[in-house]
C-alpha positions in Angstrom: -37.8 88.5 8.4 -38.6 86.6 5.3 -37.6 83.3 4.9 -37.2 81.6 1.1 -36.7 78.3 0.4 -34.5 76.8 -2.0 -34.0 73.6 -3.5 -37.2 71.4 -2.1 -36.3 71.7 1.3 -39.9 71.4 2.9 -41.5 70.7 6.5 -41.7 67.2 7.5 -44.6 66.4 10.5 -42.7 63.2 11.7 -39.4 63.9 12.7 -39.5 67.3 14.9 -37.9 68.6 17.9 -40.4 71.1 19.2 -43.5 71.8 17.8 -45.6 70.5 14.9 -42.8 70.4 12.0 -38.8 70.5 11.2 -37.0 71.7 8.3 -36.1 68.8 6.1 -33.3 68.9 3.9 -31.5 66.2 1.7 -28.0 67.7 0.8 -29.0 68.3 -2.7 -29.6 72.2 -3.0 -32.0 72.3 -0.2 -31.3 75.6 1.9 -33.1 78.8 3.3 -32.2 82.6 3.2 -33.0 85.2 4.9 -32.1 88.9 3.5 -29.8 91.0 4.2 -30.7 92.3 7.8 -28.2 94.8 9.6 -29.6 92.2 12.7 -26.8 90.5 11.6 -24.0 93.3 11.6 -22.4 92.3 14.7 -19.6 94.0 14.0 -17.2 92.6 17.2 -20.2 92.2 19.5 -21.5 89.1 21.4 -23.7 86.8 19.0 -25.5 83.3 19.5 -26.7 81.1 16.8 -28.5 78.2 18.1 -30.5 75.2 16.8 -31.6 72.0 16.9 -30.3 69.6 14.3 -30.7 65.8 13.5 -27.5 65.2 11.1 -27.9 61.8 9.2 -25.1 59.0 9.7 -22.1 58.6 7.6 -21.7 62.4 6.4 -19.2 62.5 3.8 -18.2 66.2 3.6 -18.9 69.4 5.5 -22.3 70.7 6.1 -23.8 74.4 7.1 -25.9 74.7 9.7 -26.5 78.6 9.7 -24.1 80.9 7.6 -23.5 84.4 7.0 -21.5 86.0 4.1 -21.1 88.9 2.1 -19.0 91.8 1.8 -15.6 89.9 2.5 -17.1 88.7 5.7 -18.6 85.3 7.0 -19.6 83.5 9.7 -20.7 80.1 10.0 -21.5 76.9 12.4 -21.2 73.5 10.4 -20.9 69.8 10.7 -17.4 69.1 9.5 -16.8 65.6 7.8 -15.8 63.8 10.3 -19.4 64.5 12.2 -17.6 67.3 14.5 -18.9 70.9 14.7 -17.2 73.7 13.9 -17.5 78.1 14.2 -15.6 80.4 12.0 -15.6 83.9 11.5 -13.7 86.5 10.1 -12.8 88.6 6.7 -12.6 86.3 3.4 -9.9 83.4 3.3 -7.2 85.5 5.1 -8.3 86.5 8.7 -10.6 83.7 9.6 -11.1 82.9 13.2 -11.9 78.7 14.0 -13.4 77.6 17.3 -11.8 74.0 16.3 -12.8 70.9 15.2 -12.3 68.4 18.2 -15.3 67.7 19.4 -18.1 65.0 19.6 -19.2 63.6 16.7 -22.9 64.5 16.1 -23.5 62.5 12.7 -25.9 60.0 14.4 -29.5 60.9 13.5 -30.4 61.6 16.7 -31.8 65.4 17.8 -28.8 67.4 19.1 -28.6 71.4 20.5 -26.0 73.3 18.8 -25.4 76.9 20.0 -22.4 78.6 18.5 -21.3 81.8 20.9 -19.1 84.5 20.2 -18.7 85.4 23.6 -16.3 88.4 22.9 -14.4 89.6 20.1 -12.0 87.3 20.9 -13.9 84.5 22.1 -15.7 81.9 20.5 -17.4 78.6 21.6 -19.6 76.2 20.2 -22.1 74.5 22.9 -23.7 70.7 21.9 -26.4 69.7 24.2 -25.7 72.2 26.7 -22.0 71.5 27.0 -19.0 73.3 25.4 -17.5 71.1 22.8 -14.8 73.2 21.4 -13.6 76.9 21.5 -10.9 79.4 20.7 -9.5 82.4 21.7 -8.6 84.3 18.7 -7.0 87.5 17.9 -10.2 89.1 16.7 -13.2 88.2 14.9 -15.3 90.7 13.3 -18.7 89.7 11.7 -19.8 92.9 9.2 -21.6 92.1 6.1 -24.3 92.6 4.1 -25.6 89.5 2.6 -28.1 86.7 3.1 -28.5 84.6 6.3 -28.7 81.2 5.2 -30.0 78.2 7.2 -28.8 74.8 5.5 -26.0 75.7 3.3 -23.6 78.7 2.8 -25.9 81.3 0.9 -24.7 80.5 -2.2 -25.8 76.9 -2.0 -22.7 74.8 -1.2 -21.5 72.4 1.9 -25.8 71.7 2.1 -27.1 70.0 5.1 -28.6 66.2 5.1 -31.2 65.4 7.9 -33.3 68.0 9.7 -32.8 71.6 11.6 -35.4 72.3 14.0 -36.2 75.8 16.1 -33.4 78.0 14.7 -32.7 81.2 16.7 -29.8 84.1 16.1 -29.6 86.8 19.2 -27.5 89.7 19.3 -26.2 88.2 22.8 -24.1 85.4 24.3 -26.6 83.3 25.6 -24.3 80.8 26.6 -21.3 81.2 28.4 -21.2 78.2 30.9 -23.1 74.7 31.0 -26.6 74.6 30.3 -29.4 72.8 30.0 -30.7 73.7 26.3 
């Protein structure tokens, strides 16, 4: 898939995970998108999104960490303000689907490995550093569309990410279903 970047969101060689560079953005329009894939017509199968992020300190409002929308459907993982994570899918504003928002609070600038699960059509679960932080079971949560992966932001550009996503993967499988080490 091509990736675009948007905003000036650029590799940085210092601060990385894994390899030789992470994505850097600084909340200000920075995000990537991906096209319209129907890789990411899940429909009510099993998904993982998983990545390794370094949120900065003192986060103020909420923040994407990978999104999906289009078609009156979205699904997204993000860093809510209070530094807790947070999975939603479902159809526009009126069958949405939350994993929760308890949770640790990642907003510490340290590296962290986020994998948000959708186990089942009714299950969803959000994984930080291996353990489950928060989950739902929900009455259904159905993940069609055709728009723009986006990595950093929802694909239209708002709730952009501050600090740095690192080795960002999206299988059409639940990886994780238990512990593990990331």
């Amino acid at each position: 898939h091509v990736v675009t970047a948007n905003g000036n969101v650029h590799t940085d060689t210092t601060v990385k995970k894994i390899g030789t560079a992470s994505a850097q953005f600084d909340g200000t329009g920075d995000y990537l998108t991906v096209p319209n894939s129907t890789d990411w017509d899940f429909g009510t199968d099993p998904f993982t999104w998983e990545a390794w992020v370094n949120v900065d300190s003192g986060i103020s409002s909420a923040q994407q960490i990978i999104s999906l929308e289009g078609s009156g459907y979205n699904a997204f993982v993000r860093v809510m303000s209070n530094g807790h994570l947070q999975m939603r899918v479902g159809t526009g504003n009126s069958s949405q689907a939350d994993s929760g928002t308890t949770g640790t609070d990642i907003a510490d600038d340290a590296w962290h490995h986020v994998a948000a699960v959708r186990e089942s059509a009714t299950s969803l679960k959000v994984f930080l550093d291996g353990i489950l932080d928060n989950s739902a079971t929900v009455s259904s949560a159905d993940v069609q569309t055709s728009g723009l992966l986006a990595v950093g932001a929802h694909n239209n550009g708002n709730e952009t990410f501050t600090g740095y996503i690192d080795e960002v993967r999206v299988s059409d499988v639940a990886r994780y279903t238990t512990t593990f080490t990331p």
